[in-house]
C-alpha positions as CSV (number, residue, x, y, z in Angstrom):
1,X,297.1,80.7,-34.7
2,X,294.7,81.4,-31.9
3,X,293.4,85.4,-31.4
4,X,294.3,86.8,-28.1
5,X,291.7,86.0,-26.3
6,X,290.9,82.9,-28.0
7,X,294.1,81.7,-26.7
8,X,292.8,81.7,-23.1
9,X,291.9,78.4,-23.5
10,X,295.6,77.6,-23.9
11,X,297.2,80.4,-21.4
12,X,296.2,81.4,-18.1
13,X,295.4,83.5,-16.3
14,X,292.5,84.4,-18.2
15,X,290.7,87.4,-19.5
16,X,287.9,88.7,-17.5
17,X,284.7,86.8,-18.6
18,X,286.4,83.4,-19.2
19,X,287.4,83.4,-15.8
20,X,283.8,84.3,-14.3
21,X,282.5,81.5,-16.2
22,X,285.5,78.8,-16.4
23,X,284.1,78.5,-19.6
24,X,286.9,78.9,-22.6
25,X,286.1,81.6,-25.5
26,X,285.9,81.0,-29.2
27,X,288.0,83.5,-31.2
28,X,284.6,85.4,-32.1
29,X,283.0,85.4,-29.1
30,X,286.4,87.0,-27.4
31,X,287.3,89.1,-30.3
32,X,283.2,90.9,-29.4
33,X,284.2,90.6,-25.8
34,X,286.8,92.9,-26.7
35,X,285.2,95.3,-29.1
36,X,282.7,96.7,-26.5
37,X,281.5,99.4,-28.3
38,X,281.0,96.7,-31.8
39,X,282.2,98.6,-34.2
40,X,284.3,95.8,-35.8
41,X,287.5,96.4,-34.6
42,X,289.6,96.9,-30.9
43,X,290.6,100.2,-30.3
44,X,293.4,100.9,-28.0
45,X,291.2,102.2,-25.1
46,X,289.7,98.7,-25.5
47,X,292.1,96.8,-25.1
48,X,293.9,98.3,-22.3
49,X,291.2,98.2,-20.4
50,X,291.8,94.3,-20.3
51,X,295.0,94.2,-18.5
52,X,295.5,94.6,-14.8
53,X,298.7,96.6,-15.7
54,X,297.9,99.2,-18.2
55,X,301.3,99.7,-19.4
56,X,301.3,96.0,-20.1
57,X,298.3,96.1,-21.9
58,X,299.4,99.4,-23.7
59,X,302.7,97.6,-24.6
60,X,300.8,94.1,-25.4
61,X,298.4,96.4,-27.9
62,X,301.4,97.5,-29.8
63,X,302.4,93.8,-30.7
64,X,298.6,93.1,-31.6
65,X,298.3,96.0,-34.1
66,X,300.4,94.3,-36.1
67,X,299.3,97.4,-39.1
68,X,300.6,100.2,-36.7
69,X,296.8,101.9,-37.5
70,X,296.0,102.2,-33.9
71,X,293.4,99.7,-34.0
72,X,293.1,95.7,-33.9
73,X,290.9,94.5,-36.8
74,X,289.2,91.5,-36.9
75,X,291.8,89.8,-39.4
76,X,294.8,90.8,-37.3
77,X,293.0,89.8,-33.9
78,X,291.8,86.4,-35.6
79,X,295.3,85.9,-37.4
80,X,297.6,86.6,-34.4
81,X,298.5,89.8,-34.9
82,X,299.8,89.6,-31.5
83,X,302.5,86.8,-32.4
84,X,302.0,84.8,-29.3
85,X,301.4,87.6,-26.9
86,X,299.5,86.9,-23.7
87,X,295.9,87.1,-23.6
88,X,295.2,89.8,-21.0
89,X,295.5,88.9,-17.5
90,X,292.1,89.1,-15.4
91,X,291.3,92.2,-13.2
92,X,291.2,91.9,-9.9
């Protein structure tokens, strides 16, 4: 299954920098999008900071942390940790 983000190309509305571009995002390329500071994995803080609504997001991160560590690695990002969730909704 797609990662979050790599899913945009399948549900809208988009995250932030596939909708400035209208360009869709590889798994990779969204999963790095994500992991601003690249340390290899999606902290919470990250995530969140996604998601028009925070609570959303906060509520969409515990789906995606499918280990309960408090962080999204690559392999549960990349294997759908999030088990369908939404890709994060664009900011406004």
């Amino acid at each position: 299954m797609a990662g979050l983000l790599g899913m945009a190309v399948l549900c809208s509305p988009c995250p932030v920098a596939a909708q400035a571009t209208r360009e869709p995002l590889g798994q990779e390329e969204a999963f790095q999008l994500l992991d601003k500071n690249r340390d290899g994995r999606i902290t919470r803080e990250e995530f969140v900071g996604f998601w028009k609504n925070p609570h959303t997001g906060a509520r969409e991160f515990q789906k995606w942390d499918a280990d309960g560590d408090g962080v999204i690695s690559r392999e549960e990002y990349l294997g759908d940790g999030g088990r369908g969730s939404q890709p994060p909704p664009a900011k406004e």
